[in-house]
PDB file of N, CA, C and O in Angstrom:
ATOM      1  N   UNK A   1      72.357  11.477 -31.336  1.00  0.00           N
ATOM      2  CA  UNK A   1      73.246  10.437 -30.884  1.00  0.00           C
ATOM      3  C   UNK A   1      74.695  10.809 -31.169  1.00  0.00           C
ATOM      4  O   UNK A   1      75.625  10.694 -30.371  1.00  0.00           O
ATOM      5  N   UNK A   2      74.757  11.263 -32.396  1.00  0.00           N
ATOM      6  CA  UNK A   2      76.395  12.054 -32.567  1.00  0.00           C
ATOM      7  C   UNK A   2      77.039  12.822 -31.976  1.00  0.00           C
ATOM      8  O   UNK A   2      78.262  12.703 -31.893  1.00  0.00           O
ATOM      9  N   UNK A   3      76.115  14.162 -31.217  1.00  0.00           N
ATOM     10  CA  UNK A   3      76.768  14.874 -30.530  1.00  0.00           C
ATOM     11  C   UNK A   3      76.754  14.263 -29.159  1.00  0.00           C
ATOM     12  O   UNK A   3      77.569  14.666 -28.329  1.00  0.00           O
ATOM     13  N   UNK A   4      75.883  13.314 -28.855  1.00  0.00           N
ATOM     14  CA  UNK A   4      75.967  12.805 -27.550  1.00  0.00           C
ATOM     15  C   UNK A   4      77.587  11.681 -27.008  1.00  0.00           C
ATOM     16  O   UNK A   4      78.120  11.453 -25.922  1.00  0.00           O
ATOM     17  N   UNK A   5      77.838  11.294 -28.289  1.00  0.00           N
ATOM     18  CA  UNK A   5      78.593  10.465 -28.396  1.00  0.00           C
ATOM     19  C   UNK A   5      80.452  11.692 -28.587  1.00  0.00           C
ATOM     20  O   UNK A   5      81.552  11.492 -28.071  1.00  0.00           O
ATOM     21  N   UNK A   6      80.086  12.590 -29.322  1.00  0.00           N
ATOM     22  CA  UNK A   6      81.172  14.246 -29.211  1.00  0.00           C
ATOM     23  C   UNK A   6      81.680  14.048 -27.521  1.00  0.00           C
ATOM     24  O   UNK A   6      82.742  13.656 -27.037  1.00  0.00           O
ATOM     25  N   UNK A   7      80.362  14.526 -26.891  1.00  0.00           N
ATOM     26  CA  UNK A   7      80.538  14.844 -25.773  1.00  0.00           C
ATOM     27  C   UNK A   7      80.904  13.967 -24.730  1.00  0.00           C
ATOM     28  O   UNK A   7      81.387  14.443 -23.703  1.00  0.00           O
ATOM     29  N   UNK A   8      80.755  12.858 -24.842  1.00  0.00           N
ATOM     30  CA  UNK A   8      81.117  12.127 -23.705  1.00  0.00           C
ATOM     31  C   UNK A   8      82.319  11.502 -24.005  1.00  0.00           C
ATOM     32  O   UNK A   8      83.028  11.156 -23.060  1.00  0.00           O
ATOM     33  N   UNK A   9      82.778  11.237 -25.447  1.00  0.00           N
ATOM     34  CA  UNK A   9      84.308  10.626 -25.485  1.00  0.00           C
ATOM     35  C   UNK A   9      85.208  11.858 -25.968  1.00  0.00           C
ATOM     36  O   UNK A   9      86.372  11.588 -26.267  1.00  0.00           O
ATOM     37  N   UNK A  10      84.764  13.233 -26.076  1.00  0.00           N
ATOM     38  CA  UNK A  10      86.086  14.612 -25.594  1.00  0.00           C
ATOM     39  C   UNK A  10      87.016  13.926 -27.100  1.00  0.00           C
ATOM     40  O   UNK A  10      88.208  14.232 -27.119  1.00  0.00           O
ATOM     41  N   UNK A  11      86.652  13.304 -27.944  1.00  0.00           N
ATOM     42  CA  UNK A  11      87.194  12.946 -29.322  1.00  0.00           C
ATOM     43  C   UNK A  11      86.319  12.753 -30.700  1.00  0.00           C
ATOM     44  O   UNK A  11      85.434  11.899 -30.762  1.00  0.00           O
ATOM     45  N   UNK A  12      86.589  13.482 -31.625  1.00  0.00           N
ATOM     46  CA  UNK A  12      85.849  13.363 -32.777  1.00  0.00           C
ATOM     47  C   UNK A  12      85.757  11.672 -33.180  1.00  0.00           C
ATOM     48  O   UNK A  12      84.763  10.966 -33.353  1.00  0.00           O
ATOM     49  N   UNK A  13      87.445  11.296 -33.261  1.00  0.00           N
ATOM     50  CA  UNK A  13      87.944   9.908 -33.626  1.00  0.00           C
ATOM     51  C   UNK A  13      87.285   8.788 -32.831  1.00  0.00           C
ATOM     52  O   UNK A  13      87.034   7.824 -33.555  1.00  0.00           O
ATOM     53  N   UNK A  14      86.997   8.656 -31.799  1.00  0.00           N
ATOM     54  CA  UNK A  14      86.705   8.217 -30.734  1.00  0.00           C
ATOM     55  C   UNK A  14      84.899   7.972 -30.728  1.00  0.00           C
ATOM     56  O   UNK A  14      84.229   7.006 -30.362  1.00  0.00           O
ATOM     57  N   UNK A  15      84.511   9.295 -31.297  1.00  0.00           N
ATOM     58  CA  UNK A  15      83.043   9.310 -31.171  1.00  0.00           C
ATOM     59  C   UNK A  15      82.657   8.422 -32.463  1.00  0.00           C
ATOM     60  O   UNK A  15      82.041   7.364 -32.593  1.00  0.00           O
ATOM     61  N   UNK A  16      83.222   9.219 -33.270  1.00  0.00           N
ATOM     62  CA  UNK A  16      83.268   8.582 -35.060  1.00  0.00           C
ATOM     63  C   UNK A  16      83.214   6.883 -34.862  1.00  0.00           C
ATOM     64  O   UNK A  16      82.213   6.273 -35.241  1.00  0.00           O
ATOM     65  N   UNK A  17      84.138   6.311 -34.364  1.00  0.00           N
ATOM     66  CA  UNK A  17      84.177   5.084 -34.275  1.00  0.00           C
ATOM     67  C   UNK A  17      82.896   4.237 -33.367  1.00  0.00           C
ATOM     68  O   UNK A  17      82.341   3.232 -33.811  1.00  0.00           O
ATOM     69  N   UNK A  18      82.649   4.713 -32.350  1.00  0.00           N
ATOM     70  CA  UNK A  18      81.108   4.761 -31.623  1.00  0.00           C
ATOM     71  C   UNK A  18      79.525   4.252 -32.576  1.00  0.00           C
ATOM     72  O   UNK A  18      78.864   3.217 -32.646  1.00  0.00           O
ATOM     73  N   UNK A  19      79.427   5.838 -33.283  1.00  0.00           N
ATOM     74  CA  UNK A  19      78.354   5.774 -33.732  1.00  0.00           C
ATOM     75  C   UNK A  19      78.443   5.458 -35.534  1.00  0.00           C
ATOM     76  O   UNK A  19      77.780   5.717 -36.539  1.00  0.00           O
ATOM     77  N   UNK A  20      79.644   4.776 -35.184  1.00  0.00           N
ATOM     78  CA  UNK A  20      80.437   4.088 -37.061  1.00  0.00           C
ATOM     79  C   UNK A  20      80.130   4.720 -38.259  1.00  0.00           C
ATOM     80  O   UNK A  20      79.691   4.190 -39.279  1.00  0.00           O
ATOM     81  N   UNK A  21      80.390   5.889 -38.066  1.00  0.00           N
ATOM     82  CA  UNK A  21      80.903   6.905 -39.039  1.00  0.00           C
ATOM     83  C   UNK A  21      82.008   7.547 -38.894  1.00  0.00           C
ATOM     84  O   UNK A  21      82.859   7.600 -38.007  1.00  0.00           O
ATOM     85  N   UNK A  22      81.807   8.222 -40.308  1.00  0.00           N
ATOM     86  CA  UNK A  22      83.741   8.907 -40.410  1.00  0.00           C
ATOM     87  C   UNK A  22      84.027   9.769 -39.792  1.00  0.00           C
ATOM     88  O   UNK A  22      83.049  10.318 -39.285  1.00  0.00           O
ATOM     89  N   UNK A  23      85.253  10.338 -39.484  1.00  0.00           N
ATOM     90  CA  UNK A  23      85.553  11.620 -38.898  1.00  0.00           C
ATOM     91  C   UNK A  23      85.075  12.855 -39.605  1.00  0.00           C
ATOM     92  O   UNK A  23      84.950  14.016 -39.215  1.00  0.00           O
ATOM     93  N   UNK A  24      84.799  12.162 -40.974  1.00  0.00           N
ATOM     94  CA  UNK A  24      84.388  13.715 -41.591  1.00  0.00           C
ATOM     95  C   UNK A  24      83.297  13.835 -41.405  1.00  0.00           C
ATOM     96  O   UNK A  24      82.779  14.894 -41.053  1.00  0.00           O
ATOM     97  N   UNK A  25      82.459  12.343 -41.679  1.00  0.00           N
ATOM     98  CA  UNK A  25      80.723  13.075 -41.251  1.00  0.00           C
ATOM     99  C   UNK A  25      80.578  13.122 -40.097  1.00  0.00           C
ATOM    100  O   UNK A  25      79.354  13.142 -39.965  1.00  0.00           O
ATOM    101  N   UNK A  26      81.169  13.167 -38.806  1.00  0.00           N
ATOM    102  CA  UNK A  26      80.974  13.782 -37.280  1.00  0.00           C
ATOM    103  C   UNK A  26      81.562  14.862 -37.462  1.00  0.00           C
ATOM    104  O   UNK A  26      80.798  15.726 -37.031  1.00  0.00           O
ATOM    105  N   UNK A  27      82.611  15.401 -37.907  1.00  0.00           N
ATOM    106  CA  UNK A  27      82.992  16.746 -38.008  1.00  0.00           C
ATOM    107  C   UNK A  27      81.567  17.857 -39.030  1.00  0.00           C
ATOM    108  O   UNK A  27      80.973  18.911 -38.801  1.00  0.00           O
ATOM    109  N   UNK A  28      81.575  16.779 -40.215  1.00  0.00           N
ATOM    110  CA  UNK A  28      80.255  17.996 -40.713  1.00  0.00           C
ATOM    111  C   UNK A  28      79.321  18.272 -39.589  1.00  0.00           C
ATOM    112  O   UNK A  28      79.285  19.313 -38.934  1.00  0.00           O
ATOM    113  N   UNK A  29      78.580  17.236 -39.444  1.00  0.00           N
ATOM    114  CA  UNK A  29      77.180  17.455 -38.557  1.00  0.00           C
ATOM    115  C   UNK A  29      77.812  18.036 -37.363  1.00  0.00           C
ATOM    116  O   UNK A  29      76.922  18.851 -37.122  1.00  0.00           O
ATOM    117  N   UNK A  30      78.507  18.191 -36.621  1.00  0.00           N
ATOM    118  CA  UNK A  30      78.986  18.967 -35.611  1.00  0.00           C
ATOM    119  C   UNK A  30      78.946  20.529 -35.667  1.00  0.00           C
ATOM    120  O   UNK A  30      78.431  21.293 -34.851  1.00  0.00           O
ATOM    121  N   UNK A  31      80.010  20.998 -37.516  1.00  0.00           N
ATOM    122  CA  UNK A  31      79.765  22.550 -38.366  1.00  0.00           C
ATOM    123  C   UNK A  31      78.473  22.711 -38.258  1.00  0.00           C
ATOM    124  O   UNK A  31      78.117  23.739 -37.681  1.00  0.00           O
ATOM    125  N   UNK A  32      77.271  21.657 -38.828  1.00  0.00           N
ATOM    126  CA  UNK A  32      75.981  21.514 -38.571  1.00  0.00           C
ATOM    127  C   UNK A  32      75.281  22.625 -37.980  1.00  0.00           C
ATOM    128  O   UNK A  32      74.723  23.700 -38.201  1.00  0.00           O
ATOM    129  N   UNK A  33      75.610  21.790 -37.118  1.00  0.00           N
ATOM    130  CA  UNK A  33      74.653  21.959 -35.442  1.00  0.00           C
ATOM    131  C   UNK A  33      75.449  23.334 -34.886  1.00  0.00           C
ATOM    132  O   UNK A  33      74.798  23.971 -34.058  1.00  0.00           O
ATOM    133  N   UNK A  34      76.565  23.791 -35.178  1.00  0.00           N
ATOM    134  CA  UNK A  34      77.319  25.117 -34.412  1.00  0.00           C
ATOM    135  C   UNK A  34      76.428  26.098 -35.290  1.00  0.00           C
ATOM    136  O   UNK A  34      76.014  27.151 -34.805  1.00  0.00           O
ATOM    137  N   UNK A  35      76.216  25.812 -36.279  1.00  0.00           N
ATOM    138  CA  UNK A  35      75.829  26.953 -37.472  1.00  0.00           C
ATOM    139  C   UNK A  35      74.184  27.479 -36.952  1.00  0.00           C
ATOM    140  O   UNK A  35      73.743  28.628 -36.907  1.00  0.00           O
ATOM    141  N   UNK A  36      73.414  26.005 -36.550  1.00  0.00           N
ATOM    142  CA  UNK A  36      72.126  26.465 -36.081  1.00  0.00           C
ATOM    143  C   UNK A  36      72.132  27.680 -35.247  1.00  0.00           C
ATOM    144  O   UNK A  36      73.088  27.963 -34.524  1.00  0.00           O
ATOM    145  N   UNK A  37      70.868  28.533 -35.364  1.00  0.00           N
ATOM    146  CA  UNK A  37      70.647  29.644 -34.498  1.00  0.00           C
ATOM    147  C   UNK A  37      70.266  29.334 -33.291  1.00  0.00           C
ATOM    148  O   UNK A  37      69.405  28.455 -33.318  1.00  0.00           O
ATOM    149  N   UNK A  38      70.637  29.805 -31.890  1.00  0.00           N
ATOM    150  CA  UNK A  38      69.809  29.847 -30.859  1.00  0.00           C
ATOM    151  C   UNK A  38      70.762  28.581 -30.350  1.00  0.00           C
ATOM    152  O   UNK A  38      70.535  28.198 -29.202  1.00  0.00           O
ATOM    153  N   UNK A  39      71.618  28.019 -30.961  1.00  0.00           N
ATOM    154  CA  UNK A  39      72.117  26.754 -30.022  1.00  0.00           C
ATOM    155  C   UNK A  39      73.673  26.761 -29.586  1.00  0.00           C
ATOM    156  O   UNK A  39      74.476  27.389 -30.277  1.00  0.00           O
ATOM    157  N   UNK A  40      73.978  26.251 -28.752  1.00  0.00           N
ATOM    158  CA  UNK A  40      74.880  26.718 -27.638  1.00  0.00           C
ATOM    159  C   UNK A  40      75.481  25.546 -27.372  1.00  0.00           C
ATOM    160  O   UNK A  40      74.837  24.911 -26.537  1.00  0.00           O
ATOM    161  N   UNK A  41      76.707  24.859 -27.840  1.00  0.00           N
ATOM    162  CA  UNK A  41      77.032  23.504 -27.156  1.00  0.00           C
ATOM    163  C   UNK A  41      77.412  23.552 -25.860  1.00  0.00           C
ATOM    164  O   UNK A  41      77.828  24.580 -25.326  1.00  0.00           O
ATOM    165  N   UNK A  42      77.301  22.537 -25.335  1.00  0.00           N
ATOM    166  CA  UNK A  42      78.184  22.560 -23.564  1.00  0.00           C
ATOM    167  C   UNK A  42      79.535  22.782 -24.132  1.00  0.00           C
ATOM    168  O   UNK A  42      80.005  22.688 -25.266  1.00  0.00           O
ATOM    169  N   UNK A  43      80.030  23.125 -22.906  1.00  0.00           N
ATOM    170  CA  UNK A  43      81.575  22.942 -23.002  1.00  0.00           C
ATOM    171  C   UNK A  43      82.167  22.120 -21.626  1.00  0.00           C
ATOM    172  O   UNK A  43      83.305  21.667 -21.756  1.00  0.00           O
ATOM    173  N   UNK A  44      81.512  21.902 -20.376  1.00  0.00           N
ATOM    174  CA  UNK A  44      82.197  21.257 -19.551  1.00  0.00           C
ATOM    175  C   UNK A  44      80.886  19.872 -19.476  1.00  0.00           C
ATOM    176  O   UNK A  44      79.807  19.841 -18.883  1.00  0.00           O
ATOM    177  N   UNK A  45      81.370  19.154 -20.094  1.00  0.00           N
ATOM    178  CA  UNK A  45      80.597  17.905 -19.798  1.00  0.00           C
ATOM    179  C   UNK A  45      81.007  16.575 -19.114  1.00  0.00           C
ATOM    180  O   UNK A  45      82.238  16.610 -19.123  1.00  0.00           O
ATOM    181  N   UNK A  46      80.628  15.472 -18.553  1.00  0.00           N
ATOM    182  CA  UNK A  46      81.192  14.901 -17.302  1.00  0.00           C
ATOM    183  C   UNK A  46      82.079  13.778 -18.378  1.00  0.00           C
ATOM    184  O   UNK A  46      81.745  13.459 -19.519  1.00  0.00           O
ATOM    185  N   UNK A  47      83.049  13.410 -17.764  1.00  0.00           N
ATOM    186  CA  UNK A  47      83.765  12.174 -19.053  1.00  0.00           C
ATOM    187  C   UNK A  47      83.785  10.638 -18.443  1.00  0.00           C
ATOM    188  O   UNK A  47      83.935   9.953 -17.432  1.00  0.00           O
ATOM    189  N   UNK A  48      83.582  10.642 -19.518  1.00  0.00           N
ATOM    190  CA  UNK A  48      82.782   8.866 -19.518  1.00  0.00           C
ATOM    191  C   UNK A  48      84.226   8.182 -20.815  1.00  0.00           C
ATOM    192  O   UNK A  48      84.823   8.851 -21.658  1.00  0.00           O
ATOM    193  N   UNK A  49      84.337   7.163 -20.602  1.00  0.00           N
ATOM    194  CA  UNK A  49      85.089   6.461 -21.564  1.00  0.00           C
ATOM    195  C   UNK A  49      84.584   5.622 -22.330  1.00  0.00           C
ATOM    196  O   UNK A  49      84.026   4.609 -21.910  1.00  0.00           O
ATOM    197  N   UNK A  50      84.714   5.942 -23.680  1.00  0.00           N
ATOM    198  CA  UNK A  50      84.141   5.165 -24.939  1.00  0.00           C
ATOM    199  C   UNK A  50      84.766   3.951 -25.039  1.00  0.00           C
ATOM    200  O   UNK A  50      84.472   3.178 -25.951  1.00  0.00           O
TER     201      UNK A  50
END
């Protein structure tokens, strides 16, 4: 739900406030998930407004 929420509001701050956590714990779990092997974030995803 966190990175889903990354991707569609194109803002950490934005997402953070969404799924009502901090900027720092969407920024960790984001380091997270880049660190996993084998995984690849999008980079052009469609924008939706939070």
């Amino acid at each position: 739900m966190t990175f889903k929420a990354i991707a569609e509001c194109h803002s950490l701050t934005l997402a953070s406030q969404r799924v009502n956590k901090t900027q720092a714990a969407i920024s960790i779990q984001l380091k997270n998930l880049k660190n996993l092997p084998a995984v690849s974030l999008l980079n052009g995803v469609i924008t939706r407004q939070c």
